[in-house]
PLY file of the C-alpha trace (Angstrom):
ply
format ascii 1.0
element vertex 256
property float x
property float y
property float z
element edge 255
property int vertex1
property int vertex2
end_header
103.69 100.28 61.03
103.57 103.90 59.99
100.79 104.78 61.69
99.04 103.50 64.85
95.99 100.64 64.11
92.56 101.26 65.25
92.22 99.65 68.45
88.34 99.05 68.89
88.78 95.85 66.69
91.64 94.40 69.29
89.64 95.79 72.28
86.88 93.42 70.93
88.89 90.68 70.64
90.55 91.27 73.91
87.03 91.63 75.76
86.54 87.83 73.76
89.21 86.55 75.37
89.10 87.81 78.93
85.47 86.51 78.69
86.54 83.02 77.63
89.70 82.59 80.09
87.34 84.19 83.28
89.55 87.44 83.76
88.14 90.62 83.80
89.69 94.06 82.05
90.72 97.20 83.22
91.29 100.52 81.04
94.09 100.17 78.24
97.49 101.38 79.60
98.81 105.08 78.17
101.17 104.02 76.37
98.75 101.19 74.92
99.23 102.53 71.49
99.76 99.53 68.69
98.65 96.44 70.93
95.69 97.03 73.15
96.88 96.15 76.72
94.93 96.38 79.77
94.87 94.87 83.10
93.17 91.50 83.45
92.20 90.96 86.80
95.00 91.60 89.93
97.60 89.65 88.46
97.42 89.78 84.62
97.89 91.79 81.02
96.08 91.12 78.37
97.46 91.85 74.73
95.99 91.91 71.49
98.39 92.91 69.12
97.60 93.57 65.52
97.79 91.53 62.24
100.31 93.60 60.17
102.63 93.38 63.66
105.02 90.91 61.93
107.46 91.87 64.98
105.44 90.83 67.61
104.54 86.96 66.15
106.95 85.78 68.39
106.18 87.27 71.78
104.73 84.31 73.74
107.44 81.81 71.96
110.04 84.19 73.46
108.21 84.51 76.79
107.42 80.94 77.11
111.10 80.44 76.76
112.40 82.89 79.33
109.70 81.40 82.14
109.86 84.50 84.12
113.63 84.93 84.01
114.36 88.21 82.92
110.42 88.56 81.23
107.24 88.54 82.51
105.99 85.58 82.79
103.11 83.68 79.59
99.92 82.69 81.28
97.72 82.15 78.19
97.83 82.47 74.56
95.27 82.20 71.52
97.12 82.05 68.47
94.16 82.68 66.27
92.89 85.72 68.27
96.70 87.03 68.69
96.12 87.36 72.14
98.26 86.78 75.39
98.20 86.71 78.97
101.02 87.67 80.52
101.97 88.26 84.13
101.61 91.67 85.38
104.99 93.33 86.48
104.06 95.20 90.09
104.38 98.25 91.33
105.73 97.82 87.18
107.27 101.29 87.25
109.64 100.98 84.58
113.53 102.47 84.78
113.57 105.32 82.51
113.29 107.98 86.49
116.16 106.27 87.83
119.61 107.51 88.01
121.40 106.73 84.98
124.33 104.15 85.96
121.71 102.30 87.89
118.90 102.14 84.68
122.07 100.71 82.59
123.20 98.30 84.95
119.58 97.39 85.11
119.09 96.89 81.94
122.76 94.94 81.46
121.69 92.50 83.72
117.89 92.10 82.47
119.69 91.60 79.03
122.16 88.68 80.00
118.80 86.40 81.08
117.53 87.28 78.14
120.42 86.62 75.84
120.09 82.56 75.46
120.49 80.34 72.30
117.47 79.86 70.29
116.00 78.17 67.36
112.85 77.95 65.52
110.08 79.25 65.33
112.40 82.66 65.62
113.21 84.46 62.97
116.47 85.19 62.05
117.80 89.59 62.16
119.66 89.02 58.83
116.63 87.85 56.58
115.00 91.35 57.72
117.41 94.10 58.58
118.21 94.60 54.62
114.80 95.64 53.83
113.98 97.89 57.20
116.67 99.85 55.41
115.41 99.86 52.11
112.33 101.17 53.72
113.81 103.66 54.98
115.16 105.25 52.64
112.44 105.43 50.44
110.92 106.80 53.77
113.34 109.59 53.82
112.84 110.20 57.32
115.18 111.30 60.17
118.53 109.72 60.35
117.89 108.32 56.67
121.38 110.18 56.02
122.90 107.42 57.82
121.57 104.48 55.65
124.59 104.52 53.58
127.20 103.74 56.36
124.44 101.29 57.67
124.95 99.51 54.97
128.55 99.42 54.84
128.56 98.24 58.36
126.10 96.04 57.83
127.89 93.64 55.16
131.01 93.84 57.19
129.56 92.24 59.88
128.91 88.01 59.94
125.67 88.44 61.59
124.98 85.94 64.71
122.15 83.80 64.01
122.07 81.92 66.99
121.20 84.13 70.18
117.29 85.24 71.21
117.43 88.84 71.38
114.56 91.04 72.65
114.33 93.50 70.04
113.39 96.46 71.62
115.55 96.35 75.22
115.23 100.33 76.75
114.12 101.99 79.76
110.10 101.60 79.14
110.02 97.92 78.29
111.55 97.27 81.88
109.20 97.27 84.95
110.01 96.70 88.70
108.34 93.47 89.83
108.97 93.21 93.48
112.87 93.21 93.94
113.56 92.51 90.48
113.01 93.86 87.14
111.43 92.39 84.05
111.09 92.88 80.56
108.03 93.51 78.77
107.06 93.69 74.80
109.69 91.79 73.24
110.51 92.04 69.18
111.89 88.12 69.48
114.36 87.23 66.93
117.78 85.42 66.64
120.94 87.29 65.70
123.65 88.37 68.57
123.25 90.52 71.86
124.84 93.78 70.46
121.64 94.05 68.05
119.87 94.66 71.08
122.03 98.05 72.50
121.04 100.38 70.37
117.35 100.79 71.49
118.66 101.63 74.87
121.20 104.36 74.00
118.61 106.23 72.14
115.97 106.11 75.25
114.40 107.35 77.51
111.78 109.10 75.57
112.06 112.78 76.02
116.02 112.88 76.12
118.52 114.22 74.17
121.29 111.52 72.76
124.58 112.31 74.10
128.28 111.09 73.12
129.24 111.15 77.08
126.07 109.01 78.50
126.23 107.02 75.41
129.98 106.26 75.52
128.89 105.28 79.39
126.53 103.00 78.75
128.31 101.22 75.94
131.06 100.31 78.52
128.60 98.75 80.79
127.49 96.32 78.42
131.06 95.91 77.38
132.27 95.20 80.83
129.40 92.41 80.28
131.35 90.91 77.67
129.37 92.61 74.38
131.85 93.37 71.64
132.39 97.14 71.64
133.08 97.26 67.27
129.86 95.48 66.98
127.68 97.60 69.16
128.37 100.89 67.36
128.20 98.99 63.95
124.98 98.00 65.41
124.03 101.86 66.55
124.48 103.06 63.33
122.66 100.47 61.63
119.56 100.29 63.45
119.28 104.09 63.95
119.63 104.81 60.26
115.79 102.47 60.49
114.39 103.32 63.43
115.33 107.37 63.12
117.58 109.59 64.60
116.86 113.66 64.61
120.29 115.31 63.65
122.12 115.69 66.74
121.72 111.73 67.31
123.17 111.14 64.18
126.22 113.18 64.72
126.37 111.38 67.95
126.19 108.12 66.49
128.22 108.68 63.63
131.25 110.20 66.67
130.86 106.47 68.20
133.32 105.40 64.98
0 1
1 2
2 3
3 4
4 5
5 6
6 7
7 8
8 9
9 10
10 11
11 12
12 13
13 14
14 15
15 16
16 17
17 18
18 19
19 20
20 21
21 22
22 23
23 24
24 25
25 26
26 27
27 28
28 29
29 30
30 31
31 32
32 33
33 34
34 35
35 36
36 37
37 38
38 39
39 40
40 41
41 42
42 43
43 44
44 45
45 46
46 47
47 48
48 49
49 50
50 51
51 52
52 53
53 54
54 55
55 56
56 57
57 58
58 59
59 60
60 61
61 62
62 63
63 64
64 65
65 66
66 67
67 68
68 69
69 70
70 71
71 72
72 73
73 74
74 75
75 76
76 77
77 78
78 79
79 80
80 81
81 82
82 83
83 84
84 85
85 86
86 87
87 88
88 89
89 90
90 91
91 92
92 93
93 94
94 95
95 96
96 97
97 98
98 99
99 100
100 101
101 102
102 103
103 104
104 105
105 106
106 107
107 108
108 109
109 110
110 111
111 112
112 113
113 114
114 115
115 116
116 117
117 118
118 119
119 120
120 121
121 122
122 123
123 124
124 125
125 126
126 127
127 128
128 129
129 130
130 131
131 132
132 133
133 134
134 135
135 136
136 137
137 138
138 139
139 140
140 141
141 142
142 143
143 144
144 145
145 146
146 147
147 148
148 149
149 150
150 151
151 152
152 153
153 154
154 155
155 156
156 157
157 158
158 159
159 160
160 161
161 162
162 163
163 164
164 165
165 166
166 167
167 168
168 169
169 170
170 171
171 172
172 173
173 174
174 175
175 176
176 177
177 178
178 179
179 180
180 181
181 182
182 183
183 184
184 185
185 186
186 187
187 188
188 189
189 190
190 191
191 192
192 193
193 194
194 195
195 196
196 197
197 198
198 199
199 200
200 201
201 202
202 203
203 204
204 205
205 206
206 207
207 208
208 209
209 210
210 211
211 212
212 213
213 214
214 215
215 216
216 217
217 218
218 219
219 220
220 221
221 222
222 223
223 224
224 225
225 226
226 227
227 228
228 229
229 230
230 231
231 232
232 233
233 234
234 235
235 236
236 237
237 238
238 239
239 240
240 241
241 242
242 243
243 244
244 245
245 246
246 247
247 248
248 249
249 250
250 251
251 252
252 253
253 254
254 255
């Protein structure tokens, strides 16, 4: 989505909801921006996420799988109303003001509960990463410069098919819940765990992308048993869709 939705149509539908399953709403989070999400009652989120969100059709399937092991937890879901209840991650500050060995360890660990075979409804990476390219480049947006490599890497690489990744793993989709931390917002699709890296080396928001840190945090998830080839294949690929200003990309493009 290039630009964010109008979110008085989902707050309807989200007031619909929380009046039908008996919960009542707080204020939309700040960073409530595509979805509307707001506190349901002590325990709960609410989410109402919109129709052109293709990504997000999966959510609940994903969280329903993971049970609370590595994700908050699915209370409720309307299919029609694309709306979901999910357990509310508390005090559910996330890990992007933490010291930076301890975020990535975090967020190595949060990954390998996540990380678990899969089958349908998901969707498979492969039948979508091709044309996230070709949208970016007719885009022609920051780190566009880097979609022809992508694509070189890309069709070297036998893309896994067969692992539930979470699409969007980084330091603001993972919230302290008591002594543990939990993922939030998953992308759900199948491919392999590497697909998942890249998000994380280019967050938090607000910091600059360095070779050091990112060379740092790539060993961490190698030490976890990630292939180190396939994670900067994997950098390159996904930052030459998602963006990357022009110090990123030389950054990325050092990692081969």
């Amino acid at each position: 989505m290039s630009q964010p939705p109008d979110l008085e149509p989902l707050a309807s539908i989200a007031q619909e909801a929380a009046a039908e399953w008996g919960v009542e709403l707080g204020s939309p989070f700040e960073l409530s921006t595509y979805s509307y999400v707001a506190p349901a009652g002590d325990g709960a989120v609410l989410k109402v996420t919109p129709p052109d969100d293709d990504l997000s059709d999966e959510e609940p399937d994903a969280l329903e799988l993971w049970n609370g092991d590595g994700a908050v937890r699915l209370l409720r879901r309307d299919r029609v109303r694309r709306a979901i209840l999910i357990e509310r991650a508390r005090p559910g500050n996330d890990i992007s003001t933490l010291p930076e060995d301890e975020a990535t360890a975090i967020a190595v660990a949060v990954g390998e509960k996540l990380w678990q075979p899969g089958g349908k409804p998901f969707r498979w990476i492969g039948d979508h990463v091709p044309r996230w390219l070709d949208a970016a480049q007719q885009h022609g947006g920051e780190g566009s410069e880097l979609i022809p490599l992508a694509r070189e890497l890309y069709r070297s690489l036998d893309v896994g098919r067969s692992i539930l990744v979470h699409g969007d793993l980084h330091h603001h989709n993972i919230l302290r819940a008591g002594d543990r931390y939990l993922a939030i917002d998953p992308k759900a699709m199948l491919g392999e765990p590497e697909y998942d890296v890249p998000s994380f080396l280019r967050n938090p928001l607000g910091s600059t992308m360095t070779l050091e840190v990112t060379e740092r945090r790539l060993a961490a998830f190698a030490a976890a048993g990630l292939d180190q080839d396939r994670m900067r294949a994997w950098t390159v690929i996904r930052l030459a869709h998602l963006g990357a200003h022009e110090h990123a990309s030389r950054v990325v493009r050092a990692l081969l």
